[in-house]
C-alpha positions in Angstrom: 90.1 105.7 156.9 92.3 108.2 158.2 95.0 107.4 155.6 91.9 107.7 152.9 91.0 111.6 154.3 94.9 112.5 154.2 94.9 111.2 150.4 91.9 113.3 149.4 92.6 116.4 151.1 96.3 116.3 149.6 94.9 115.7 146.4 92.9 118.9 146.9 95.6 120.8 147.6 97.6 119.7 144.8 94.8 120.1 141.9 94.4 123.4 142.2 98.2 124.3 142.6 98.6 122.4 139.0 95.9 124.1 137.6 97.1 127.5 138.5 100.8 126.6 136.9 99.2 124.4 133.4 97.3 127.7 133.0 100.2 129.8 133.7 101.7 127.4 130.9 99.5 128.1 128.5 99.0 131.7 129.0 102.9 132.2 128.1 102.5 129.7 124.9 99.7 131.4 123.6 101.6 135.0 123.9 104.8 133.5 122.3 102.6 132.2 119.6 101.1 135.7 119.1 103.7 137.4 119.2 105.4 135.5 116.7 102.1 135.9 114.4 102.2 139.5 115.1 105.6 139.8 114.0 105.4 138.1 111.0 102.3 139.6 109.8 103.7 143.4 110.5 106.7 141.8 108.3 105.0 140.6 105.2 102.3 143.5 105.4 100.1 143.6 102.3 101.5 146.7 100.9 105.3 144.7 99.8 102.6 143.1 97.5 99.8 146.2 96.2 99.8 149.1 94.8 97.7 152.1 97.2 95.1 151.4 94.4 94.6 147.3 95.7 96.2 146.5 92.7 99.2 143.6 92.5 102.5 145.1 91.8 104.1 144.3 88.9 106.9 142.4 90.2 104.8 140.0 91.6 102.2 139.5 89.0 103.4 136.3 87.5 103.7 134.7 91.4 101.0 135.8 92.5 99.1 134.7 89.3 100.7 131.1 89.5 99.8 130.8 92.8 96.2 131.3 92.7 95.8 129.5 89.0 98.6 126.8 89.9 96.2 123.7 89.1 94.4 125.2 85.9 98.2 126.1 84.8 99.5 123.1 85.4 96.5 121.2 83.4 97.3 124.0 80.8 100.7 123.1 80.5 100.3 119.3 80.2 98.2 119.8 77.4 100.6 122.5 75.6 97.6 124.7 75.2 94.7 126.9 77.5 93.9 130.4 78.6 96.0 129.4 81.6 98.9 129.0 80.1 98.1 132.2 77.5 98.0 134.1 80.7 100.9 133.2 82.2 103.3 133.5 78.7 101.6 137.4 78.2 102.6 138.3 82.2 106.0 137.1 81.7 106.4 138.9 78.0 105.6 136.5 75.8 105.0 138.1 72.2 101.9 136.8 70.3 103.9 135.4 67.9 106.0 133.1 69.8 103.0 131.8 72.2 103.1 128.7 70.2 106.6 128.2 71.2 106.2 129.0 74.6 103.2 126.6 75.2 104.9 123.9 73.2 108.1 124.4 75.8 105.8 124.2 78.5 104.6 120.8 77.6 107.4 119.3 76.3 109.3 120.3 79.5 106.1 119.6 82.0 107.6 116.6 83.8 111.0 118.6 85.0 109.0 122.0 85.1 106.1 119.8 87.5 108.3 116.9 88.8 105.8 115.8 91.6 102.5 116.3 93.3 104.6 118.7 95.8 105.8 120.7 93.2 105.2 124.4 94.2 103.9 127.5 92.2 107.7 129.0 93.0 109.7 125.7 92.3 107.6 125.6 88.9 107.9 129.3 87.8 112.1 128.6 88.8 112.2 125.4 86.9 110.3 127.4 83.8 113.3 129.9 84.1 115.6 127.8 83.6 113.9 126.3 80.6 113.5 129.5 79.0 117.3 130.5 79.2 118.3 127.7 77.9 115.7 127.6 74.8 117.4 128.3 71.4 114.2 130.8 70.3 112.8 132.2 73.6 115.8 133.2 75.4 116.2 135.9 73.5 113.0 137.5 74.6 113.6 140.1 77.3 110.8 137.8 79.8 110.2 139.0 82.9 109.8 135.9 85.3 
């Protein structure tokens, strides 16, 4: 019985120690973790990306658009036609009159310029850079992408 008391009592003793240090733990985790959020949200603030009007800067229209349309583009694409795709082809300079060329690149080139499910907005829009350059008609437009 007395072996059973000893037990208990130094089992009391020891819970609370290894509560105090856990938390202690913790408390440093969560301030690293902050910290680190803190930084890199004082890094990327919103005004590298707007104007002082709330208006997307022009050097990151065409990201920013593909990133927020990236499915409906990439449907677009597939099909070699859609307001998605229109979009896109005016933001990056795409004359009127060689729309039809630049949606029919799209979609002839969709499976390199989309090459998985993981494909990202910024591996697409590099992909469709390359594509462009090396196109006999549209790489002679001055495109912005």
């Amino acid at each position: 019985m007395r072996h059973l008391m000893r037990a208990a009592l130094l089992l009391l003793l020891i819970l609370p120690l290894t509560l105090t240090l856990s938390s202690c733990t913790l408390k440093a985790t969560l301030d690293t973790t902050s910290d680190g959020l803190t930084n890199f949200l004082s890094s990327t603030t919103p005004g590298a990306w707007f104007t002082s009007e709330g208006l997307v800067k022009d050097q990151h229209k065409v990201t920013a658009f593909t990133t927020l349309n990236f499915q409906n583009l990439k449907e677009d694409m597939a099909r070699g036609q859609g307001e998605y795709l229109i979009s896109l082809g005016t933001l990056i300079g795409v004359p009127a009159d060689y729309q039809a060329e630049f949606s029919a690149l799209a979609q002839a080139k969709y499976p390199s310029l989309v090459s998985s499910d993981r494909t990202t907005p910024g591996e697409m829009l590099v992909a469709l850079s390359r594509e462009l350059s090396a196109s006999p008609i549209l790489n002679r437009l001055s495109l912005r992408n």
